[in-house]
C-alpha positions, 0 to 999 in steps of 0.5 A: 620011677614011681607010680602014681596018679594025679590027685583024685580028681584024675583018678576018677574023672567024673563026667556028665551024663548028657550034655542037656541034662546040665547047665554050663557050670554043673558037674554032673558024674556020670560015674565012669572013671579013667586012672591017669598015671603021671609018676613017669612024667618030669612036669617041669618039662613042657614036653612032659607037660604035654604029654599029660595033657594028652593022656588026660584027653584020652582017658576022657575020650574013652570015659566020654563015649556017646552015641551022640557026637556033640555029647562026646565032645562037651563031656570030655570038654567038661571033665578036662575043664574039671582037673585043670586046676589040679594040673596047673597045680601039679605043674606049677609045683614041678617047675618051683621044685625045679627052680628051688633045686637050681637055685641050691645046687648053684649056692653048693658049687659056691 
């Protein structure tokens, strides 16, 4: 299957710096940067679905690495918050695919 990443929003989480250097709704980069590869994935699949979340939590656990615990943890809250839109986006497009290429194969056996 191919390879690829989810959008550039995923290919370059940009992450705050300091939890106290940003209001709740700045973004802030702290330019770290984690490639979340999602080609492998069918994301009209819930388990599939899951599974990105999951790599996405782990590429921002490893760009989000502070000293600082409550640091750690509002920065990777923040840089999954930031490519949310662009998940829902890619998943919602997976499961309309899948509900078109239902609705074709059904209207061929016809």
């Amino acid at each position: 299957m191919f390879r690829s990443t989810l959008f550039a929003a995923l290919g370059s989480l940009a992450l705050i710096a300091t939890a106290g250097s940003a209001s709740a709704g700045e973004f802030v980069s702290n330019g770290r940067t984690s490639e979340v590869r999602h080609g492998d994935l069918d994301l009209s699949k819930a388990s599939d679905q899951q599974q990105l979340r999951q790599r996405i939590a782990r590429a921002a656990s490893k760009v989000c690495k502070s000293d600082d615990r409550s640091t750690a943890q509002a920065c990777k809250a923040m840089a999954i918050a930031q490519v949310e839109a662009p998940i829902s986006a890619a998943i919602a497009r997976a499961e309309t695919s899948e509900r078109y290429a239902d609705a074709g194969a059904k209207g061929v056996q016809n």
